[in-house]
N, C-alpha and C positions, 0 to 999 in steps of 0.2 A: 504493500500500500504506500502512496506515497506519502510526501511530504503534508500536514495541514496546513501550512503556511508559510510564507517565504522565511528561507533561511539567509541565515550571513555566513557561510557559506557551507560546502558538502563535505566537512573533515571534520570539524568541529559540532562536538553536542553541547558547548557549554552557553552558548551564544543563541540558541536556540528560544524560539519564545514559548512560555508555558500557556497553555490553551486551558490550564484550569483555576484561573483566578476569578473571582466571585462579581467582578466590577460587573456593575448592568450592562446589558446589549446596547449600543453605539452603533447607529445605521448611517453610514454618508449618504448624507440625500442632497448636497450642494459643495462646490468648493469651499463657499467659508463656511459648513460647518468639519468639513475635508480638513481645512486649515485650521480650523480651534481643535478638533481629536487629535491632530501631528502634534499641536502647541501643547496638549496633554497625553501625551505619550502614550498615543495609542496607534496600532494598528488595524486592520484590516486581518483578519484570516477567513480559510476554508476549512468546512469538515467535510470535504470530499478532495478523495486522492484528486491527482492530477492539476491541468494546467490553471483553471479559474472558473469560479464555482462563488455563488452570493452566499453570506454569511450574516447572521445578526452578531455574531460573536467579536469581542475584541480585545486581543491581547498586551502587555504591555510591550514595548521597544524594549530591548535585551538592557538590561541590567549595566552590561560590561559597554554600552557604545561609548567611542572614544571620543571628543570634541577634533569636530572638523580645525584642521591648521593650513595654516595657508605655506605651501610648497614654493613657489618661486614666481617670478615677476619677471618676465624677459622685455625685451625692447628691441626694434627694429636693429640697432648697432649695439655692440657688445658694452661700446663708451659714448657718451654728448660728445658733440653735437647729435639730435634725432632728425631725422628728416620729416619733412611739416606733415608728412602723413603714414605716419608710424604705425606699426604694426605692434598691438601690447597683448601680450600671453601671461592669462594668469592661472596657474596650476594650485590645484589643491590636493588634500587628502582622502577627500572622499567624492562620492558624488553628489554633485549642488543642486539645490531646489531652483531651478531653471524662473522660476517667480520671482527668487529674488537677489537674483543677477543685478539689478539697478542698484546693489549695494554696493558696486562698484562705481565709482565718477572722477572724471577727468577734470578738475578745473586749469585757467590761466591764473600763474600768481596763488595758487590756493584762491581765490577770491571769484563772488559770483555765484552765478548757475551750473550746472555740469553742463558740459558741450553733450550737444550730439555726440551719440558714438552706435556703428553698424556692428551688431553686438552676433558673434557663431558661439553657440552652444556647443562643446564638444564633450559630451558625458562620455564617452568612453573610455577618453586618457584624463577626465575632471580637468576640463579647461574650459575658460572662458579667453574668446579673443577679442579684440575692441581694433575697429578702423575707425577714424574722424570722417564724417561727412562731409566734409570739406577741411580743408589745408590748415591745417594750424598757422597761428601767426609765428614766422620765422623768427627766431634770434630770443626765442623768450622762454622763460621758464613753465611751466606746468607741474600739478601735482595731481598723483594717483592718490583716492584715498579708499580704502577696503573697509567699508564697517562691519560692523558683528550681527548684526540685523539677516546677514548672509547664514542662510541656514543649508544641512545636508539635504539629501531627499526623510532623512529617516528624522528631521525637528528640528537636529542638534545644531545650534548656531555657531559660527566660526568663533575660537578661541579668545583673538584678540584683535581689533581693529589693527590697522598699519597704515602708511602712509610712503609715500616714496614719489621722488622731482626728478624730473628730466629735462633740459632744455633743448630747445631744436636748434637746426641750423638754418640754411638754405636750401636742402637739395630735400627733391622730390624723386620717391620709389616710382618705380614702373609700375603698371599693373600687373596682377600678379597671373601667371598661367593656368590658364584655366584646366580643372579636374578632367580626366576622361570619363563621359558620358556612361552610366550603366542603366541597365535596364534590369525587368524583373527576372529574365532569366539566367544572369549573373549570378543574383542575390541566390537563387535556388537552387543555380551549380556552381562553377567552379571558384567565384569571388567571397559568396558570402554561406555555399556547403550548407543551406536548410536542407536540403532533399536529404543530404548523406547525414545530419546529423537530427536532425529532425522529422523527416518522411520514411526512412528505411527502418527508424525503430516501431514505424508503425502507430506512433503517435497523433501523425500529422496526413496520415496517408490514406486514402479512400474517403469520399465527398460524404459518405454513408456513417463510415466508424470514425471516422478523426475526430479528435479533440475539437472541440466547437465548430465541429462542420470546416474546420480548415483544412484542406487539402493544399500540403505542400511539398506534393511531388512532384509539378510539373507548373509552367509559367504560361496560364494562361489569361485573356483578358478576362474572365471570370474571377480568379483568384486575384486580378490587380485590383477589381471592383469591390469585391468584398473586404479584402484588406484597406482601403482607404474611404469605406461607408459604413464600416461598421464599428461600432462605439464598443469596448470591451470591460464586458460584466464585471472583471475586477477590479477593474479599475477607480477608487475613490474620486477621482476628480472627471471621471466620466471621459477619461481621453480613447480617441479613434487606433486600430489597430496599428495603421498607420494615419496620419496628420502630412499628406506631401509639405515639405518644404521645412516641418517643426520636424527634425526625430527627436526634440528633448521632450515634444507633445505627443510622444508613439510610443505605444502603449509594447509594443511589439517589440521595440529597442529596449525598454527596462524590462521584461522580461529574460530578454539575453542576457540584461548585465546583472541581474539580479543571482548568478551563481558565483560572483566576487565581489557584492556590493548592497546594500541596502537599496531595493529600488523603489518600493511603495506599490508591490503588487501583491497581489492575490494568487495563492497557490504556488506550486512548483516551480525553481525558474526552468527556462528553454537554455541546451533541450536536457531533460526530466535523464537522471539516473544518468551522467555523463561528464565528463569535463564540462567548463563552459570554453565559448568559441577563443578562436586566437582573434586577438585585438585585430590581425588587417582582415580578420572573416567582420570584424563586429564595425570597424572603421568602414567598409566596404560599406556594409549594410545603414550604415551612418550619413554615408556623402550618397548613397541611394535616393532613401527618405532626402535630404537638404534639395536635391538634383530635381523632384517633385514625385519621386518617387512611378516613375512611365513603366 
């Protein structure tokens, strides 16, 4: 039988959530009440094996979760001067609640509004990357500031705010080269391996028996249709299997990353009783979903 509820991860029983604490049933019936049960350490489970299955039941967040920390800050050049349209990568520890990303901002001088900034979601490797909408003003200071407000996907808020300057120069990046084009049959063979790790254990295989009528052994435009119309049951914040263009809003990508990471799903992660995928299977399937996922 499988799992009741997501784990952190397939080695470890200690991390595990106990499914018999007395707290009353807790039913997500909207985001913000999604986001007041996170803010009380609660999650989501299933008492049926397999992939996602409704529950009234809710356990607490494992005991042991550590406070998200913030990994590193990179910048277009290794050293200032930056070029007026920098490229900023901010890496963490865990994986971040995609909401609230805007805890990140850019000002001029410390002072003012945050700038725009074209903000990529990278849950795979927990990053956030930020481009200026337009040019920053050359020759000048800026500051990144990180607040605490920035939560995992599993509550836990980042450890401690930070702060860090950079000033630009004059010189302007190229644009950047664009990704090669996938499709869904990538995703299902050789790129992103569902069929091989997900359809041949029989999980995901036959339109009849598969785990919620997902069939994914074969890339058809049926399976592209149902994957980007259909809203997934375990989902507490009601997100789409897939969301073209969001995969931090695809229910289908924390799934996958949910067997080395708290993802905020229900049931099993993908695929059930196996490693989880190698990063450029799960990256693949990441710039898929960004691509609009065709």
């Amino acid at each position: 039988m499988g799992s009741l509820f997501q784990r952190r991860n397939r080695t470890s029983s200690s991390s595990h959530f106990s499914p018999t604490s007395s707290f009353p049933p807790f039913r997500f019936c909207s985001s913000a009440l999604s986001a007041m049960a996170l803010r009380m350490g609660l999650v989501a489970w299933t008492a049926c094996s397999g992939c996602s299955f409704p529950s009234d039941n809710e356990p607490f967040t494992p005991a042991d979760e550590k406070p998200m920390t913030l990994v590193s800050v990179t910048l277009s050049n290794p050293v200032d001067p930056q070029p007026v349209n920098p490229v900023i990568t901010v890496a963490f520890s865990d994986v971040f609640d995609p909401d609230t990303s805007s805890q990140v901002s850019v000002r001029l001088g410390g002072r003012g509004n945050p700038l725009e900034m074209l903000v990529e979601h990278n849950l795979v490797e927990r990053k956030l990357v930020f481009r200026p909408k337009s040019n920053l003003v050359p020759n000048s200071e800026f500051q990144i500031d990180i607040g605490t407000s920035l939560r995992s996907l599993a509550g836990i808020p980042l450890d401690k705010s930070s702060r860090i300057t950079f000033r630009t120069g004059s010189t302007v990046l190229p644009p950047p080269a664009g990704d090669t084009p996938l499709v869904l049959a990538d995703i299902i063979g050789s790129k992103g391996e569902l069929k091989k790790y997900c359809a041949a254990t029989s999980c995901h295989a036959g339109s009849d028996l598969s785990a919620r009528g997902l069939d994914l052994s074969a890339a058809t435009p049926t399976l592209r249709s149902y994957l980007t119309s259909t809203s997934a049951v375990g989902s507490p914040e009601g997100l789409r299997l897939v969301q073209p263009g969001q995969p931090e809003k695809s229910y289908l990508l924390r799934k996958l990353l949910a067997g080395t990471a708290f993802a905020r799903i229900i049931g099993d992660p993908m695929p059930v009783e196996s490693a989880p995928l190698a990063n450029t299977q799960l990256l693949a399937i990441q710039q898929w979903i960004r691509q609009g996922g065709n």
